[in-house]
C-alpha positions as MATLAB code, in Angstrom:
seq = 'XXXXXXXXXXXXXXXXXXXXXXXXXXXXXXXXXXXXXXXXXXXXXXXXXXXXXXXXXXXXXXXXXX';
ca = [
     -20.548   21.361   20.619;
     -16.998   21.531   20.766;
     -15.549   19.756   17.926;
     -13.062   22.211   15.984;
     -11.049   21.847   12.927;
      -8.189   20.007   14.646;
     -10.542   17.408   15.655;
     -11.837   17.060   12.302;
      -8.780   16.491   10.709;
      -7.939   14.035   13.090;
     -10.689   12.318   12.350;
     -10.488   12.374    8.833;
      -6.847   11.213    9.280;
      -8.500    8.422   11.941;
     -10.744    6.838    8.567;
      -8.294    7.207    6.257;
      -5.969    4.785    8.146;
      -8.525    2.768    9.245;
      -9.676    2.569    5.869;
      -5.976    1.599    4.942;
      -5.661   -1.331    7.812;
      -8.931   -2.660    6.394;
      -7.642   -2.572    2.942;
      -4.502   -4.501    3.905;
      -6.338   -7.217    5.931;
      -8.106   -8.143    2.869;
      -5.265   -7.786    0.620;
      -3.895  -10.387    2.866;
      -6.380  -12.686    3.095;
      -6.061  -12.707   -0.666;
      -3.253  -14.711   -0.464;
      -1.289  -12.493   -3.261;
      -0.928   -8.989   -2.319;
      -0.885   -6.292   -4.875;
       1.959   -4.764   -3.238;
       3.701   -7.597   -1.813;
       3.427   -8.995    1.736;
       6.015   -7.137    3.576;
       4.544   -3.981    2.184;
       0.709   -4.898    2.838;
       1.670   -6.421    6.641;
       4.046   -2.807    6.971;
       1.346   -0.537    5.831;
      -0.689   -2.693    8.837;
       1.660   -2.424   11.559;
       1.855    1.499   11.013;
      -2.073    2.185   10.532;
      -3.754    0.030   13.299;
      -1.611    2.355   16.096;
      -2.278    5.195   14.139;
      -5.688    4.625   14.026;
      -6.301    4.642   17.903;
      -3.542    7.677   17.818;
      -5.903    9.908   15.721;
      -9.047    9.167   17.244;
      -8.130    9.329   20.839;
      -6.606   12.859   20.237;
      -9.883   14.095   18.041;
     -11.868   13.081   21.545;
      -9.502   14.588   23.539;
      -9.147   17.676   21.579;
     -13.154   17.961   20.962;
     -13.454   17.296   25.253;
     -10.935   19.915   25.626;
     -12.818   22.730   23.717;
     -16.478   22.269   25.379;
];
């Protein structure tokens, strides 16, 4: 197996702002934000691309150490 710590983190990082996007969706779909709607549809437009960011470099990383 060749996942190291790197790709660990990077997946941790990967649920953390997935969990984040997910989070914001549903703040959204609220209809009243906790922390407004430019913040909530901000925090969205950064995590989704970070999402596929961290997860494609954890494979990447883990297919580069087997």
């Amino acid at each position: 197996m060749g996942m190291t710590a790197k790709s660990g983190i990077l997946l941790l990082m990967c649920c953390v702002s997935a969990i984040a996007s997910v989070g914001s969706i549903f703040e959204l779909s609220s209809g009243n934000p906790d922390l407004g709607n430019t913040n909530t549809i901000l925090i969205l437009i950064i995590t989704i691309p970070l999402t596929v960011i961290f997860f494609w470099t954890a494979v990447m990383d883990t297919r580069a150490n087997q």
